[in-house]
N, C-alpha and C positions, 0 to 999 in steps of 0.2 A: 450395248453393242449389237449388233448386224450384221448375220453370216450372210454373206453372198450379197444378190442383187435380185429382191425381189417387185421389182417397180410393176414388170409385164402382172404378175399374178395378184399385187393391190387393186390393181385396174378391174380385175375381171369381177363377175356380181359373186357378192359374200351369199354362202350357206345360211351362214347363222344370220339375225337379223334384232332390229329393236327391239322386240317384243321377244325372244328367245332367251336376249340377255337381260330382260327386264325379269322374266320367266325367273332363269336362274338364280339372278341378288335375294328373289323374293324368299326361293326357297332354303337357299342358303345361310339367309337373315335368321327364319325360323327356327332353320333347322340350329345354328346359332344359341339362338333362344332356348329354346328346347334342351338342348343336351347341356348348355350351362353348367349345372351343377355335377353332371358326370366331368367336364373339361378339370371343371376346377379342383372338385378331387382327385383325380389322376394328376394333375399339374402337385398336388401338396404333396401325392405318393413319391410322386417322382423326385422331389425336393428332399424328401426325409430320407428315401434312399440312399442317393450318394449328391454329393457338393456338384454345385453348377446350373444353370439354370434349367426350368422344364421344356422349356421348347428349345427345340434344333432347326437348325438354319445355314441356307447355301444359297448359293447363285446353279441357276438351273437355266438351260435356255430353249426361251419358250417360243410365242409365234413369231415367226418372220428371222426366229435367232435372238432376239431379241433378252437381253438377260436377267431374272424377274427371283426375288428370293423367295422361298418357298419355305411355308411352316410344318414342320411334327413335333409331335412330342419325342421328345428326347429318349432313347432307348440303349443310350451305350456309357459308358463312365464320360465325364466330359472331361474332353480334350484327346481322346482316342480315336472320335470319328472322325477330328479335325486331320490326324496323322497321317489317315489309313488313304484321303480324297477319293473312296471308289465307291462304290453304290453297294456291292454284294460283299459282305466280311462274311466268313464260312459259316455254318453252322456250329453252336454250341461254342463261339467266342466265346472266351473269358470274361472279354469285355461290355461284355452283353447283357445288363443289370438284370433283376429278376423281373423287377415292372415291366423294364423292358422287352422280355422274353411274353410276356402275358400280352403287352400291346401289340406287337407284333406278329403272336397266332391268330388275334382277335380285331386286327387292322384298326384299333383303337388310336395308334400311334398317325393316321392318313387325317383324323379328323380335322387338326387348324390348317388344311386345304381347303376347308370352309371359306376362310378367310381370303386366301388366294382368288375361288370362287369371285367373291364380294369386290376383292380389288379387282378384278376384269384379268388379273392374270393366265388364268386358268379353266377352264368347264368342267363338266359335273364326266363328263367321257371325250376319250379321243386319248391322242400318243401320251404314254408317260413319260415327262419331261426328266432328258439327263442333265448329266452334269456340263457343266460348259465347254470345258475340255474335249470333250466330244461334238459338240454342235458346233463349236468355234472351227470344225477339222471336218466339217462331213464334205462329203464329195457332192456331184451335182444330183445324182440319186435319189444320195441321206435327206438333202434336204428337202424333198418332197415333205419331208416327215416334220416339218416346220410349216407346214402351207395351212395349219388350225391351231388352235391353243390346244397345249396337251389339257391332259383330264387326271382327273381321281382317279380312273378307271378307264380301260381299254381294252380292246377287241385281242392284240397280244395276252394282256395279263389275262382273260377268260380262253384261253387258248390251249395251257400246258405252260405258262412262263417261265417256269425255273426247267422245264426240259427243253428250251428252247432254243438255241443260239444267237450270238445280236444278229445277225444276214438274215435270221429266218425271224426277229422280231421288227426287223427293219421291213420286209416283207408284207406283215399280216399288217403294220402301221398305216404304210402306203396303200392298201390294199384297203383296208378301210377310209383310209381319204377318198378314195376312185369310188366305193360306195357307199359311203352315210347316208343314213338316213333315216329319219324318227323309227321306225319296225327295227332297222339293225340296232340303232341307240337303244332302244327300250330289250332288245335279246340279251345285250352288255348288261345294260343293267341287272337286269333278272339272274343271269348267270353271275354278277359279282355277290349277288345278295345270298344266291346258295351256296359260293364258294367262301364268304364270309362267314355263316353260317355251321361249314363243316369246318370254319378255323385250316382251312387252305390257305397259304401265304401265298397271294394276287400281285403285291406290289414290290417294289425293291426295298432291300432293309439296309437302309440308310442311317 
């Protein structure tokens, strides 16, 4: 599906380009490769814990509205997050496994975004894609906030996220569309690496 009518703004010249998104698969691939063996034991932690599979999975929508499922590891008892459809459950759920309490200080749980990455759903920065429910209903505004592929990571989430409000995440989204650019990309990045680092929760706990 396809919120809105974006036809004037396919026309105009893309940001990002061949070689950006060639850029990204490569690293993504690696990065992939690389962390393997961390996926995969956290994928068995997660299994031995409680019943249900390791990875969690929605429909999220992404460029243009466009509706694209979206990988994490699983962080809640399953069939709890399926209930609850909202992105932020309070802190200190109940339903909120132990692994999962662990992946979720240490944004361990963001990693099979990698994958997103690889399938073209997604980039490495830019708006964190919500749930559809939301994008299905934005107004003419909101949907600025659909004119790139969300990201792993964004200019909001390094901002104060969780003291944020949506008007004022909506804001700093669109705000970074008006200026991207490899210097602000690479600030995001840096700033998500420290905020990782100190086990700051950056992204929504889904």
């Amino acid at each position: 599906m396809i919120v809105g009518d974006f036809s004037e703004e396919k026309k105009r010249p893309k940001r990002s380009n061949a070689a950006v998104r060639f850029l990204e698969v490569v690293i993504a691939t690696l990065m992939l490769l690389v962390l393997s063996p961390l996926l995969l034991t956290v994928a068995l932690l997660i299994r031995l814990e409680s019943k249900g599979p390791a990875m969690f999975k929605q429909q999220r929508g992404g460029l243009y509205g466009r509706h694209f499922t979206i990988y994490k590891f699983r962080t809640m008892e399953h069939g709890r997050d399926k209930k609850r459809n909202r992105i932020d459950p309070f802190d200190g759920d109940p339903s909120i496994t132990k692994i999962g309490n662990i992946l979720r200080k240490t944004s361990i749980d963001e990693l099979p975004q990698l994958i997103n990455i690889v399938k073209g759903d997604m980039s490495f920065i830019g708006p964190r894609p919500t749930v559809t429910d939301q994008t299905d209903n934005y107004n003419d505004y909101q949907k600025q906030r659909l004119m790139v592929k969300p990201g792993v990571t964004g200019l909001a989430q390094v901002s104060g996220r969780n003291s944020l409000s949506w008007d004022e995440k909506i804001d700093i989204d669109i705000d970074y569309i008006n200026r991207k650019s490899l210097r602000l990309d690479l600030y995001i990045l840096m700033q998500t690496v420290v905020k990782v680092f100190r086990t700051e929760e950056i992204y929504e706990k889904s």
